[in-house]
C-alpha positions as CSV (number, residue, x, y, z in Angstrom):
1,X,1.5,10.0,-20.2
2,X,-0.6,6.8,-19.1
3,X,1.5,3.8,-18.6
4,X,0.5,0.8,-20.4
5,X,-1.1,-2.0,-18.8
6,X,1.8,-3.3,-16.9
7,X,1.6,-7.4,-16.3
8,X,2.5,-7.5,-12.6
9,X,1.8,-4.3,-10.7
10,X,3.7,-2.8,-7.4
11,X,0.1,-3.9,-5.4
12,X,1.0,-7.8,-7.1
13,X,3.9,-7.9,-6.3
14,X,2.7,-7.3,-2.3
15,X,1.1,-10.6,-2.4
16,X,2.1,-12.6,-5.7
17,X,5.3,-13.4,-4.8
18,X,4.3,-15.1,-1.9
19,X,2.2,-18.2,-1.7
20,X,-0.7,-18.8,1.0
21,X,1.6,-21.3,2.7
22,X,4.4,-19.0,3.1
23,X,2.1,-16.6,4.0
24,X,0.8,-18.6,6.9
25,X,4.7,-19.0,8.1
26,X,5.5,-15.8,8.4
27,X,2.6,-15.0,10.4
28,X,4.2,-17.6,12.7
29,X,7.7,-16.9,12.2
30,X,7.8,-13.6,12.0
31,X,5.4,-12.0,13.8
32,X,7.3,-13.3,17.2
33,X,10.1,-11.0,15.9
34,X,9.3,-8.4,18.8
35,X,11.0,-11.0,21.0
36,X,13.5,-9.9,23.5
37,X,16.6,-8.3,22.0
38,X,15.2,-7.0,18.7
39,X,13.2,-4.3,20.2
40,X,15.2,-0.9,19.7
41,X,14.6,2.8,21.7
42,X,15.4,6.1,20.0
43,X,17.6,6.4,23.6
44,X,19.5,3.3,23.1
45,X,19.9,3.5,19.1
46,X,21.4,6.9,18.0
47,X,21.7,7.7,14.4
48,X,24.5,10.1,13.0
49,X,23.0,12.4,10.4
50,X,26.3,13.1,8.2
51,X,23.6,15.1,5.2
52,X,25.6,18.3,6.0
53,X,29.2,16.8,4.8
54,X,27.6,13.9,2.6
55,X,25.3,15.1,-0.2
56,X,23.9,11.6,-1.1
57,X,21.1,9.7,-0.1
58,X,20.1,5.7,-0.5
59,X,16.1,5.0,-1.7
60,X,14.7,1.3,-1.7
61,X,11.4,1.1,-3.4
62,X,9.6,-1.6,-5.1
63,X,9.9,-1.9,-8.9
64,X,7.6,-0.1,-11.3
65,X,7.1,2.3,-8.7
66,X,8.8,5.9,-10.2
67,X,8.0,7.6,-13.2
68,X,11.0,6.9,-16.5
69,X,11.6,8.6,-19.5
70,X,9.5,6.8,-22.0
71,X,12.6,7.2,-24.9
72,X,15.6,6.3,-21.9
73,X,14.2,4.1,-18.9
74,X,17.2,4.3,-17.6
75,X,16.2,8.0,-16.8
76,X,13.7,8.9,-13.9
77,X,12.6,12.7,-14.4
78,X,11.4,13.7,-10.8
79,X,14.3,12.1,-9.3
80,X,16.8,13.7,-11.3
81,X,15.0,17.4,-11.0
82,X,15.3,16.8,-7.3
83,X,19.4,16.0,-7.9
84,X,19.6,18.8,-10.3
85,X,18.1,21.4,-7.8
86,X,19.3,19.8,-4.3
87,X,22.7,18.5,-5.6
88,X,21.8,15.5,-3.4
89,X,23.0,12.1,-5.5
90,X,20.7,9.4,-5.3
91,X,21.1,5.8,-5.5
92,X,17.8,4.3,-6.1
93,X,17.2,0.8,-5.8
94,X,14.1,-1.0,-6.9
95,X,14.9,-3.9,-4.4
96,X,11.6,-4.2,-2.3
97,X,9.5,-7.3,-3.8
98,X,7.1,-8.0,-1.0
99,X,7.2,-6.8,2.5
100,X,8.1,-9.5,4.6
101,X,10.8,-10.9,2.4
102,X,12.1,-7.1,2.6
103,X,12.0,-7.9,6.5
104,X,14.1,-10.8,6.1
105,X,16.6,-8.6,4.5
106,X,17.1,-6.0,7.2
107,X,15.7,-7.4,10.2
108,X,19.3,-8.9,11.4
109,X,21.1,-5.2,10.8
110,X,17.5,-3.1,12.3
111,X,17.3,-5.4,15.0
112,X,21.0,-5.4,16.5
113,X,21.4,-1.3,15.9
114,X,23.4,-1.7,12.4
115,X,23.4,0.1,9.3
116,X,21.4,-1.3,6.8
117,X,23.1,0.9,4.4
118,X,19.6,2.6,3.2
119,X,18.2,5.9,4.3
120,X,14.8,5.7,2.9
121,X,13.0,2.3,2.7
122,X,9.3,2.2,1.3
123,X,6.8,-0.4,3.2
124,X,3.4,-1.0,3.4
125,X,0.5,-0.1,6.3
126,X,0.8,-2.8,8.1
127,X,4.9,-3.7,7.5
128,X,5.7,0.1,8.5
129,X,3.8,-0.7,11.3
130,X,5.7,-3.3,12.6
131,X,9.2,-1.4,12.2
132,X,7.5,1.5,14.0
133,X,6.6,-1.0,16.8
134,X,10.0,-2.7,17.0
135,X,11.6,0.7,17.6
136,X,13.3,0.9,14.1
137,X,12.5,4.3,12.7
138,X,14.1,7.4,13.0
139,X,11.9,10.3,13.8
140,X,11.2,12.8,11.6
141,X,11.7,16.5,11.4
142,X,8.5,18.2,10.5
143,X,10.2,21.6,9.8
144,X,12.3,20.5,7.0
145,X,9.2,18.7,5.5
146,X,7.2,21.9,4.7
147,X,5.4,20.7,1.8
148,X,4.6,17.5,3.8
149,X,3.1,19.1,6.7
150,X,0.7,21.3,4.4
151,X,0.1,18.8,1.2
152,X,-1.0,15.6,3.0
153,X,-4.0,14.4,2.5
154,X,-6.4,14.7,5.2
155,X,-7.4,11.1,4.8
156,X,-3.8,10.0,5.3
157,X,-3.4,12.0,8.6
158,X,-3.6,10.5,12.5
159,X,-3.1,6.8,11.4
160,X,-3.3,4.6,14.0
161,X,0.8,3.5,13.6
162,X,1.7,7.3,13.5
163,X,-0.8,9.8,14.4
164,X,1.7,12.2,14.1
165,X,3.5,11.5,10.7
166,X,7.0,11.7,12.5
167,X,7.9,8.1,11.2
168,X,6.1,7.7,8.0
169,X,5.4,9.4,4.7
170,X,3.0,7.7,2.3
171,X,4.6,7.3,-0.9
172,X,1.7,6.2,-2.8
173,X,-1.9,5.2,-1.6
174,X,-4.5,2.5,-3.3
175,X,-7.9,1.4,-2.1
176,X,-9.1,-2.2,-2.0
177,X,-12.8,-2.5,-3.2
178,X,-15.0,-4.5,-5.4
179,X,-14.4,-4.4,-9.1
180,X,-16.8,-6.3,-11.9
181,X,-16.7,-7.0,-15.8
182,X,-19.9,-5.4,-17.4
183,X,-19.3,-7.6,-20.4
184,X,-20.4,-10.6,-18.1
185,X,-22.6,-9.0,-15.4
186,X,-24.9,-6.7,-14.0
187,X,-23.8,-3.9,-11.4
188,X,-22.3,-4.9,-8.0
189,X,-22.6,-2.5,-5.2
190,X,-22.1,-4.5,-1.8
191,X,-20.1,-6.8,-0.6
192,X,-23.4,-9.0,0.3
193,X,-24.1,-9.0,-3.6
194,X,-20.9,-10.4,-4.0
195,X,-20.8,-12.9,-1.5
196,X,-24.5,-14.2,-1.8
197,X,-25.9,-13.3,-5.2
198,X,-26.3,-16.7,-6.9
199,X,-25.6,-15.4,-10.3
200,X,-22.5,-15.0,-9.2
201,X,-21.5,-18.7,-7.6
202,X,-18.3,-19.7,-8.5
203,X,-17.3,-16.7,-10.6
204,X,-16.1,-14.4,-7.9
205,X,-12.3,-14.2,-6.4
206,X,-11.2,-12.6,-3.1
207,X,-7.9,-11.2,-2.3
208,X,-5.5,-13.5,-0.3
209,X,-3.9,-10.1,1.6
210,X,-5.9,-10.1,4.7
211,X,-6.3,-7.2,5.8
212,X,-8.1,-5.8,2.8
213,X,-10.5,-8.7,2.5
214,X,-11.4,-8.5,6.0
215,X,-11.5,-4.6,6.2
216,X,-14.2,-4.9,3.9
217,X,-16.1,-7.6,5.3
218,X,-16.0,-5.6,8.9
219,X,-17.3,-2.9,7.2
220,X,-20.3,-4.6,5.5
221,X,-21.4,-5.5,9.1
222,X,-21.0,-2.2,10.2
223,X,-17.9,-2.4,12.4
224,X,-14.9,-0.3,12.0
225,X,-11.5,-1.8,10.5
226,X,-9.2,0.9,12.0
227,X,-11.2,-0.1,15.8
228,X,-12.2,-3.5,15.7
229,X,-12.7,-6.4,18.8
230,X,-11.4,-9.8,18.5
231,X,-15.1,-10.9,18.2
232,X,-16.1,-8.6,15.3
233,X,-12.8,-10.3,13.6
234,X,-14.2,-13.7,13.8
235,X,-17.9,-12.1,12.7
236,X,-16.2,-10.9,9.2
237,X,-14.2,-14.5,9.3
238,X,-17.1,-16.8,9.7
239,X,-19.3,-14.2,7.0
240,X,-16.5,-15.5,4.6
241,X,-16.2,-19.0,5.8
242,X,-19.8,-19.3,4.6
243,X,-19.0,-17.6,1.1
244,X,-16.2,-20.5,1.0
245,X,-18.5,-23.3,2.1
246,X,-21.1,-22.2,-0.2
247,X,-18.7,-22.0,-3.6
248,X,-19.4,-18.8,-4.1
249,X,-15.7,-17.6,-4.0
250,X,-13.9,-19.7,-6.7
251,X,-10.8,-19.1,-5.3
252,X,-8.1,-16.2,-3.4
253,X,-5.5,-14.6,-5.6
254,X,-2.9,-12.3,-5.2
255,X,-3.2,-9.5,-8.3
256,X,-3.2,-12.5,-10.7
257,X,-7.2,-11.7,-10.6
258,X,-6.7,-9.0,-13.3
259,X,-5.9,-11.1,-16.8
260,X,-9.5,-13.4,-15.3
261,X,-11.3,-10.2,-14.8
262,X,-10.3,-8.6,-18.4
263,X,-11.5,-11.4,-20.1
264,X,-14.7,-12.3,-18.3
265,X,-13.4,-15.5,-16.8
266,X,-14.2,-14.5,-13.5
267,X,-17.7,-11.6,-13.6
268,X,-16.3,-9.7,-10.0
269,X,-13.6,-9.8,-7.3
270,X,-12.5,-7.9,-4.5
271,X,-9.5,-5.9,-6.3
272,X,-7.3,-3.0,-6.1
273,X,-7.8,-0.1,-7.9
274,X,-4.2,0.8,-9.3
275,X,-5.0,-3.2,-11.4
276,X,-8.4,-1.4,-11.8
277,X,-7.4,1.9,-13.2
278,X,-5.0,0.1,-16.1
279,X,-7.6,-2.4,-16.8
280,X,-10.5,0.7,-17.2
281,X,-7.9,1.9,-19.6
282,X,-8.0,-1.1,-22.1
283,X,-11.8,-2.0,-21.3
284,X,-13.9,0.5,-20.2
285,X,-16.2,-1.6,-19.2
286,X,-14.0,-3.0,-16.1
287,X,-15.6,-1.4,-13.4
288,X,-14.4,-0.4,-9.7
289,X,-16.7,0.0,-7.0
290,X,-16.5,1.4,-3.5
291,X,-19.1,-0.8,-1.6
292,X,-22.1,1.1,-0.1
293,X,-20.6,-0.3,3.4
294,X,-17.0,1.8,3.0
295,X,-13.6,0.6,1.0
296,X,-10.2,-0.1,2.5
297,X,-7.4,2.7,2.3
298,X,-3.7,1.5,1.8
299,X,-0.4,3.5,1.8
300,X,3.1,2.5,1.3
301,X,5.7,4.7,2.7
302,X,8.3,6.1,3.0
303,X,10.7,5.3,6.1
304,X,14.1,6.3,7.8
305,X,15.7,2.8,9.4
306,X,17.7,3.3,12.5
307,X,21.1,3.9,12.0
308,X,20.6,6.1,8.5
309,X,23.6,8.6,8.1
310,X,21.7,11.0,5.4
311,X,18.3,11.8,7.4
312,X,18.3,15.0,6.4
313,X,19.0,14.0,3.0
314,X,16.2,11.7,2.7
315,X,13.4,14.5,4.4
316,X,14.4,16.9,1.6
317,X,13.6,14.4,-0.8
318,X,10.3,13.5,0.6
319,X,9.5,17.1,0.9
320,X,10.6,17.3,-2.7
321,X,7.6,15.1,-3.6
322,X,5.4,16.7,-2.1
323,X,5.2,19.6,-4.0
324,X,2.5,18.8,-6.0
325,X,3.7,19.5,-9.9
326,X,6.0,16.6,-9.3
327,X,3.0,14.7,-7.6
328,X,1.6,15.2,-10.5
329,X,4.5,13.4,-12.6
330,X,4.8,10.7,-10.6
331,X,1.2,9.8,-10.5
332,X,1.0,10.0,-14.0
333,X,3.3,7.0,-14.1
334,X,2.6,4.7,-11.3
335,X,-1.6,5.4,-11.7
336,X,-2.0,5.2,-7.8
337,X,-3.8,7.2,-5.4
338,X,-1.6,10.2,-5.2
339,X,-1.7,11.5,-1.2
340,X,-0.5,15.2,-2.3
341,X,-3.2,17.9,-1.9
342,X,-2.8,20.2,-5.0
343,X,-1.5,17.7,-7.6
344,X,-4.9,17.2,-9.1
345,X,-4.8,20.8,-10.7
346,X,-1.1,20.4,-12.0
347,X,-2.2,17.1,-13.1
348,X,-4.8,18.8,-15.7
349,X,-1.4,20.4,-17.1
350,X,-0.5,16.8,-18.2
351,X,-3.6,14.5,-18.8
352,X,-6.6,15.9,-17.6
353,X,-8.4,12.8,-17.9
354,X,-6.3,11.3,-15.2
355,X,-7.1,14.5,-13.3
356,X,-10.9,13.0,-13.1
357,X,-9.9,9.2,-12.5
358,X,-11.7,8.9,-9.1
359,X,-9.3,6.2,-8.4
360,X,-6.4,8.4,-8.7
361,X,-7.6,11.6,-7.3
362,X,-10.5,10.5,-5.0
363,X,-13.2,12.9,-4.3
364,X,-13.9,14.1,-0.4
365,X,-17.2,11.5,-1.0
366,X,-15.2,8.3,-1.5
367,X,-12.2,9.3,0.9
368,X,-14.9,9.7,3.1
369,X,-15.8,6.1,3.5
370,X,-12.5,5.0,3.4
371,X,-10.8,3.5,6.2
372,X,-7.1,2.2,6.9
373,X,-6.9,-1.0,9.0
374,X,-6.0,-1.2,12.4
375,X,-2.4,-1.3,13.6
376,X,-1.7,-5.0,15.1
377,X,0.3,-6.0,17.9
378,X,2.2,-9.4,17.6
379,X,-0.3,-11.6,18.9
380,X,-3.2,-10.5,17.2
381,X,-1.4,-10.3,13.9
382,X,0.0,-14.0,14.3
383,X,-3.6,-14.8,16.0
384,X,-5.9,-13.3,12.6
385,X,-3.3,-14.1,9.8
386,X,-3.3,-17.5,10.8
387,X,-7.3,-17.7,11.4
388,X,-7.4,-16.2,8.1
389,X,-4.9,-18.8,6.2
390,X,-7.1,-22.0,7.5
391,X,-10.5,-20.1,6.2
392,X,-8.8,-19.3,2.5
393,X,-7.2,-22.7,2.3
394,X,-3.8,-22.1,3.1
């Protein structure tokens, strides 16, 4: 059931479409797109739910992202059980390629209360975020999301952006972490190590997304990513600035770090474990590592824009997967974290080796150290992604 080692993953695609410079612009440009006018209010944007007279609901999600018949790609298993049992039809669209070029797609429609002719949209932390800020999401209805409300992982639960998960659904989860070659090196287990350990110099990348690079250097000075000051930012900044300066880091990459890693050009990295998981499965030897100091939590998920007409429709297919048998399924595709309590023991059904990957199923240990970044508002997130861009090079 593993999925070979795919040459740009969902987690690439987040970054490696986009380059540092137009990176840096849309931390300008669109981070000021809370301005007067685009902010929405459930009051003053109501959504018709037609589910009851329309049995069909629209899914956006990024590509690579559900689980296909291996003989017929063209078939999706767990999405057509759920349209076999619900009669709901499903057009599924794999047409999210990086979050903020997604934005750019729907932010005219979201922001002037239109249709964007989608009823379930799947973003990242820190995008879903924003939409939940700007006043874009419909609320939920917990009582027709059953298998949400008891299947959810714990770790996944009172996030910052939506404490109550009434706007967002993780789809998937990953961590961000350290990963290392043990063809080419010795054991890494801290951030420090990888920043400062001269056998390293030169031979160690860092990932260009910001927020999981400086998670993990907040953590590794003992402040807390998901409740950090504007001072402990620029601690964790100027801690990398120095790794710059000093050549340790040879450069920032978006997943593109994975083919360097596999062959030993580069010895360790701060990576992501889906790249990490399909590596380990070529080359045991690729290692991932949750620093002593804690790892970074991500999630994307899964979202009902303003103005949807098949709400409903799109809550009975997130409760759909989250029953954990088709968890299960899914996760034995897409080799994420899978945020379903119970779908490690149907996974055993299908490969029980993936039922003891750590970074698919994480144990209550490594969840435990886990932390998701804090929500930003739109001055601090134009304020640290551009502090960040001028310290990476940008």
């Amino acid at each position: 059931m593993r999925s070979p080692l795919r040459t740009l993953t969902r987690r690439g695609l987040l970054t490696g479409t986009v380059g540092s410079a137009a990176l840096l612009a849309t931390a300008g440009t669109l981070a000021g797109c809370g301005t007067k006018g685009a902010q929405q209010t459930e009051a003053g944007c109501k959504s018709e739910d037609l589910s009851a007279t329309e049995k069909k609901v629209a899914f956006s999600n990024w590509p690579q992202y559900m689980d296909t018949d291996e003989k017929d790609e063209s078939k999706r298993p767990t999405l057509d059980a759920f349209v076999a049992a619900s009669g709901i039809q499903v057009t599924y669209t794999e047409d999210v390629n990086d979050n903020n070029e997604f934005f750019g797609k729907v932010r005219n429609q979201l922001a002037g209360c239109q249709s964007t002719g989608r009823d379930i949209m799947v973003l990242t932390d820190w995008m879903a975020a924003r939409m939940i800020r700007l006043g874009w999401v419909q609320k939920l209805d917990k009582s027709k999301m059953p298998n949400v409300e008891a299947n959810l992982l714990q770790s996944l639960r009172g996030r910052s952006f939506d404490a109550e998960t009434q706007l967002a659904v993780p789809w998937q989860s990953g961590l961000a972490g350290l990963a290392y070659n043990a063809n080419v090196t010795k054991e890494i287990r801290t951030v420090d190590e990888l920043l400062t350990r001269p056998d390293l110099k030169g031979k160690v990348t860092v990932l260009s997304e910001m927020r999981d690079t400086i998670g993990l250097l907040l953590q590794s000075l003992g402040h807390d990513p998901a409740e950090f000051t504007a001072a402990q930012f620029d601690d964790a900044l100027n801690k990398l600035k120095k790794a710059v300066d000093s050549k340790q880091i040879r450069r920032f990459t978006g997943n593109d770090y994975a083919p360097d890693l596999a062959k030993g050009d580069i010895a360790a990295c701060i990576g992501w474990s889906g790249d990490v998981v399909q590596l380990g499965f070529e080359d045991e030897k690729i290692k991932f590592v949750v620093p002593e100091s804690g790892v970074m939590l991500w999630s994307d998920n899964m979202l009902v824009p303003n103005k949807a007409t098949h709400k409903a429709n799109a809550e009975a297919l997130m409760n759909h997967y989250y029953d954990p048998a088709v968890a299960a399924k899914l996760a034995a595709y897409v080799n994420y974290i899978c945020p379903v309590q119970g779908a490690q023991a149907e996974m055993e059904k299908i490969d029980p080796d993936l039922a003891t990957n750590p970074l698919i199923f994480p144990d209550d240990a490594m969840l435990s150290k886990a932390k998701v970044f804090m929500a930003l508002d739109e001055a601090q997130e134009k304020e640290y992604e551009t502090k960040f861009q001028q310290v990476i090079g940008a």
